[in-house]
C-alpha atoms as an extended CHARMM CRD file, in Angstrom:
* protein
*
       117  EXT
         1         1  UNK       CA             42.2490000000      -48.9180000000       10.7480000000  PROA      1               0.0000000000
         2         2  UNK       CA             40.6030000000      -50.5720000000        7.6400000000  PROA      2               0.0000000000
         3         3  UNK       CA             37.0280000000      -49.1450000000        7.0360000000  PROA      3               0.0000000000
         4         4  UNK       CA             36.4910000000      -50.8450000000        3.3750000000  PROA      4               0.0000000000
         5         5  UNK       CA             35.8120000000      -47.2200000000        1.7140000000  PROA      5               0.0000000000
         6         6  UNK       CA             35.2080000000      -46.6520000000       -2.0170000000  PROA      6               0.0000000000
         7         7  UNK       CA             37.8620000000      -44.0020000000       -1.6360000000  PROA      7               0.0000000000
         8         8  UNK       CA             36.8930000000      -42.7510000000       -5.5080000000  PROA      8               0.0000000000
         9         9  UNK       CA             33.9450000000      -41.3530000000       -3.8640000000  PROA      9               0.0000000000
        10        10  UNK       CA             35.7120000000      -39.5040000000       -1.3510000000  PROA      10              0.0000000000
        11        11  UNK       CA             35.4860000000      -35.7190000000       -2.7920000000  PROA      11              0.0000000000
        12        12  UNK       CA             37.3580000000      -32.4770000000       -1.3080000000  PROA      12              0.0000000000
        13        13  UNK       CA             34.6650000000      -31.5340000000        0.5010000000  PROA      13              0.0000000000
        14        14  UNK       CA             34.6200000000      -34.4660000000        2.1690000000  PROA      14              0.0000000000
        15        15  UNK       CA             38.1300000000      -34.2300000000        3.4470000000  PROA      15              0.0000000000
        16        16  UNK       CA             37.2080000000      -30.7170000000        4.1970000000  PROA      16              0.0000000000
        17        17  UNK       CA             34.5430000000      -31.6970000000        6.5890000000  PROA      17              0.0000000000
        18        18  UNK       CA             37.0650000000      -34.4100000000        7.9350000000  PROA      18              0.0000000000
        19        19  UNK       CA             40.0860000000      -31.9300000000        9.0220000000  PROA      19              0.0000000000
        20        20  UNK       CA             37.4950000000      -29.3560000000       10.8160000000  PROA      20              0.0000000000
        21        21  UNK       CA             35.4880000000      -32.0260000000       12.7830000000  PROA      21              0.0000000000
        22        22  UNK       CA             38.7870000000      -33.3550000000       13.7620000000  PROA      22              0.0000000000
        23        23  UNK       CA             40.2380000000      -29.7240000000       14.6550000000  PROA      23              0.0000000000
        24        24  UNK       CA             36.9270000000      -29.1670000000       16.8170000000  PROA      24              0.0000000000
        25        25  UNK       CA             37.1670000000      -32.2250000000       18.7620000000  PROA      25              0.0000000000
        26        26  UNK       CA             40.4390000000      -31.7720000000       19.3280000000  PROA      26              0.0000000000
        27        27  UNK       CA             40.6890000000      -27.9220000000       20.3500000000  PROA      27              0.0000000000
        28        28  UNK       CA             37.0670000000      -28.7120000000       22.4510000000  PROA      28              0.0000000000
        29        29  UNK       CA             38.7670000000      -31.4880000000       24.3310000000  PROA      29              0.0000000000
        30        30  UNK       CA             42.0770000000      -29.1040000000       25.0750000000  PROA      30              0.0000000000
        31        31  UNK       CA             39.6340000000      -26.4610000000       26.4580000000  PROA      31              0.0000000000
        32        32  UNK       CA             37.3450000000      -29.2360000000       28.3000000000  PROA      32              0.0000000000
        33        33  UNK       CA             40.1530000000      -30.6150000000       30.5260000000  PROA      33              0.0000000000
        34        34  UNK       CA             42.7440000000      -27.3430000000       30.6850000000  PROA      34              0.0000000000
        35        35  UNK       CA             40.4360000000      -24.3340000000       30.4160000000  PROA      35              0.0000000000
        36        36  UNK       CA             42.1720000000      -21.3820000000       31.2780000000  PROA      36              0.0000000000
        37        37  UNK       CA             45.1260000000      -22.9220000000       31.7980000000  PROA      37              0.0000000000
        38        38  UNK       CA             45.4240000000      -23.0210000000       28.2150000000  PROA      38              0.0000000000
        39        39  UNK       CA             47.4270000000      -20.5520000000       26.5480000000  PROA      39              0.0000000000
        40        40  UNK       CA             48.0130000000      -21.4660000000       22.6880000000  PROA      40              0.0000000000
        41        41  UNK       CA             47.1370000000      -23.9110000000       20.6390000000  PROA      41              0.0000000000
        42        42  UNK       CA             48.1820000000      -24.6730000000       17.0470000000  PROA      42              0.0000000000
        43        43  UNK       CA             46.9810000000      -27.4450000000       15.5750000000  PROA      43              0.0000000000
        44        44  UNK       CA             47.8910000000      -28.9060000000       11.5910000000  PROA      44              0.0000000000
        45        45  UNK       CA             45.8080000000      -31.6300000000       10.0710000000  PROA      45              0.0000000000
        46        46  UNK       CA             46.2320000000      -32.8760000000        6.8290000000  PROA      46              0.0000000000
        47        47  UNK       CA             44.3750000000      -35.4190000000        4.7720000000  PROA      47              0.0000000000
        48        48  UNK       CA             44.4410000000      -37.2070000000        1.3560000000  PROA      48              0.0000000000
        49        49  UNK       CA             43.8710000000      -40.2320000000       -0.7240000000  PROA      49              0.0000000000
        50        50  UNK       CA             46.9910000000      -41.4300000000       -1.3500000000  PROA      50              0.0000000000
        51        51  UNK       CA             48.0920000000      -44.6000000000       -3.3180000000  PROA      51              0.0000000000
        52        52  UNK       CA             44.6260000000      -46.2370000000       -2.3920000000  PROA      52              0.0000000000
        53        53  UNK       CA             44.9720000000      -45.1040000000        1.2940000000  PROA      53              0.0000000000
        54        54  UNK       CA             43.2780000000      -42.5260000000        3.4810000000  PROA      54              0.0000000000
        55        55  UNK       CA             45.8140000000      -40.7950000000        4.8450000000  PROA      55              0.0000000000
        56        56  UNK       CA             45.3630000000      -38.1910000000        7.9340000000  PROA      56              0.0000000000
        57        57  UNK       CA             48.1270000000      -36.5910000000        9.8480000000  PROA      57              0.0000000000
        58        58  UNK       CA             47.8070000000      -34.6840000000       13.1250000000  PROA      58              0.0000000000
        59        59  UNK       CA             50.1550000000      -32.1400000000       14.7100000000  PROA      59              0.0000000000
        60        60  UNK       CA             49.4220000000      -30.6890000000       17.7300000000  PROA      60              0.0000000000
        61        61  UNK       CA             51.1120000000      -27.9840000000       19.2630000000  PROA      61              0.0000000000
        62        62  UNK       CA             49.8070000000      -26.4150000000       22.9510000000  PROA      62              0.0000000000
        63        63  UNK       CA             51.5380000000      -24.0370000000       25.7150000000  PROA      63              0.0000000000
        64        64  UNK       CA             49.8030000000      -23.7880000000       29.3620000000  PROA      64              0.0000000000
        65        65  UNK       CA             51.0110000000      -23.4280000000       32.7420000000  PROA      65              0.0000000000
        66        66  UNK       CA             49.8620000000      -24.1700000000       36.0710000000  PROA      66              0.0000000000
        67        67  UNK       CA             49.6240000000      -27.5540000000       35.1300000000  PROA      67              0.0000000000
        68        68  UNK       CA             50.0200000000      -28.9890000000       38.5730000000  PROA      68              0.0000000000
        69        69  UNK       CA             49.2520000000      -32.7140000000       37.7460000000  PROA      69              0.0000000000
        70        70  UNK       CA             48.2240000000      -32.6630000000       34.4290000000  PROA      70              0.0000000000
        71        71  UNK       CA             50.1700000000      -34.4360000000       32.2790000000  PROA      71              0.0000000000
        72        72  UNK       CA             50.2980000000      -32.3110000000       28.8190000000  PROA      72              0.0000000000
        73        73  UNK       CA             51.4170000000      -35.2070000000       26.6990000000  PROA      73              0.0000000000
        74        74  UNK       CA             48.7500000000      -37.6220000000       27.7080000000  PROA      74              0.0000000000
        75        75  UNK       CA             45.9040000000      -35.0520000000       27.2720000000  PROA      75              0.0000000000
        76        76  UNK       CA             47.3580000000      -34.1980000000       23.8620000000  PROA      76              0.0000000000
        77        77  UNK       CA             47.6140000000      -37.6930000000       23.0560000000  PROA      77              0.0000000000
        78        78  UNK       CA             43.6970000000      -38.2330000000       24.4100000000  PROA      78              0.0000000000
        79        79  UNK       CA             42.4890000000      -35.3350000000       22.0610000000  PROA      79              0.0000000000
        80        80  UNK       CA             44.5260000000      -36.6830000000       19.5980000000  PROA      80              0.0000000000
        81        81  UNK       CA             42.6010000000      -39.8990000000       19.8000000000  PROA      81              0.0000000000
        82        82  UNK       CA             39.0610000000      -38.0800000000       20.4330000000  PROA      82              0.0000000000
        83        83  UNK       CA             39.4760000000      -36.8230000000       16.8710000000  PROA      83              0.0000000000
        84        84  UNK       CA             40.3080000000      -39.6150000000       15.0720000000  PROA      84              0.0000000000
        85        85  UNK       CA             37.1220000000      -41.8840000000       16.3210000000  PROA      85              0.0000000000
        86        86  UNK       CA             35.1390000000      -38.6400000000       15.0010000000  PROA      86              0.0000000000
        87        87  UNK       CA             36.8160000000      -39.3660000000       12.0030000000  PROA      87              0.0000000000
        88        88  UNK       CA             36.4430000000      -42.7970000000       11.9620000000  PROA      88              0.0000000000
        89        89  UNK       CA             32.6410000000      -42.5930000000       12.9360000000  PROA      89              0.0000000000
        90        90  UNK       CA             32.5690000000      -39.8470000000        9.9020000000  PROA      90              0.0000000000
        91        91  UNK       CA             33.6380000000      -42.4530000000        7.6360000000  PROA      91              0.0000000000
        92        92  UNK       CA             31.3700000000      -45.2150000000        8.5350000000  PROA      92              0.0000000000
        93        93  UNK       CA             28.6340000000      -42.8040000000        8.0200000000  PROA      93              0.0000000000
        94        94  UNK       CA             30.0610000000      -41.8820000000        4.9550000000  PROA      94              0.0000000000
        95        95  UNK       CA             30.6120000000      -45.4500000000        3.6470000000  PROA      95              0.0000000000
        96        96  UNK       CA             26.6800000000      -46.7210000000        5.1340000000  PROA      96              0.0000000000
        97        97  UNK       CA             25.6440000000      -43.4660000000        2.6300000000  PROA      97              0.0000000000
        98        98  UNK       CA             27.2140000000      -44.6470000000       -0.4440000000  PROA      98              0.0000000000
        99        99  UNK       CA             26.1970000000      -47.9070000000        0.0570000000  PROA      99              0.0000000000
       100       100  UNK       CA             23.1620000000      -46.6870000000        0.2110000000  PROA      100             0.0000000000
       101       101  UNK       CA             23.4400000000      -44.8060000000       -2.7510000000  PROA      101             0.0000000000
       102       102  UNK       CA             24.9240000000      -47.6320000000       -4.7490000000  PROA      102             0.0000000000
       103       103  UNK       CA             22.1310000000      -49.9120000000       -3.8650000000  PROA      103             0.0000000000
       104       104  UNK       CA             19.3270000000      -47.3930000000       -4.9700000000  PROA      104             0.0000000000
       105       105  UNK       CA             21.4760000000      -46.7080000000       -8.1720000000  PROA      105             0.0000000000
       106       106  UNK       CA             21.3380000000      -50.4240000000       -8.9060000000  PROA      106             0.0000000000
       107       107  UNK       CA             17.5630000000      -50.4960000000       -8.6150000000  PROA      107             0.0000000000
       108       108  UNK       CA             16.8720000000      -47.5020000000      -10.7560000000  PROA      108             0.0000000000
       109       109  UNK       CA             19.5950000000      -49.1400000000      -13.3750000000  PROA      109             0.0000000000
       110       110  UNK       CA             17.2210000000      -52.1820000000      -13.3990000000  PROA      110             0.0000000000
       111       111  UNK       CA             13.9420000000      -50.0980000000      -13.5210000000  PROA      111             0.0000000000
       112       112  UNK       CA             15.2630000000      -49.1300000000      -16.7750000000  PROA      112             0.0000000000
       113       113  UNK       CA             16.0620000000      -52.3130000000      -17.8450000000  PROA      113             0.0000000000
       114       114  UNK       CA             12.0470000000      -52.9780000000      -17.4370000000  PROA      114             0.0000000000
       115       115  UNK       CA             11.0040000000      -50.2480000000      -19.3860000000  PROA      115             0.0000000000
       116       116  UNK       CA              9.3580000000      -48.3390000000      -16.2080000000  PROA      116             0.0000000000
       117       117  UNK       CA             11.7250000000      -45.2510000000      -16.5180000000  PROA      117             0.0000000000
C-alpha cells in the first residue's frame, strides 16, 4: 500500500508503537472469535525502513481445538488483516501530524524572515 510517508521521520518509537498496536489487534481478534477455544498463541512482528520502504512482517502462530466450523486459517488470515488497517490508519495519522508539523515549521521559518521572532 503506498501512504506517501516522509519515512526520515519515522523514529523507533514509532515502529515500537506500530508492532504492539498490531500485536493487540491481532491477539484481541484471536480471543474475540475463538475464546476459550484458544490455547496458544505466538505471534512475531517485525518492522523497518528499509531501502526507502516500510517494511512489516507478520507471523502468526495459534493452537485450539474444538474448532467445529471454524476455519483457523481464515480467522488467522482476518486478524492478520485487522492489524494491518490499524497500521495503516496509524500511519495516516502519523503522516496528517507531520504535515502538520512541516506546515507550522514553514510559518515560524518565515516569521523569522520578518523580523517578528
Amino acid at each position: 500500500m503506498e501512504l506517501n510517508l516522509d519515512l526520515k521521520r519515522i523514529q523507533v518509537e514509532d515502529l515500537a508503537q506500530i508492532v504492539q498496536l498490531m500485536e493487540e489487534e491481532i491477539l484481541k481478534h484471536l480471543q474475540q472469535v475463538l475464546g476459550d477455544r484458544l490455547t496458544d498463541c505466538n505471534v512475531t512482528i517485525g518492522a523497518e525502513v528499509k531501502s526507502e520502504e516500510l517494511v512489516i512482517s507478520v507471523d502468526v502462530e495459534v493452537k485450539a481445538y474444538f474448532l467445529g466450523n471454524i476455519n483457523l486459517g481464515t480467522v488467522i488470515d482476518s486478524a492478520i488483516r485487522r492489524a494491518y488497517n490499524a497500521a495503516e490508519q496509524f500511519l495516516t495519522r502519523f503522516r496528517a501530524e507531520h504535515r502538520t508539523d512541516a506546515i507550522d515549521n514553514e510559518t515560524s521559518t518565515e516569521g523569522c524572515n520578518n523580523n517578528s521572532c
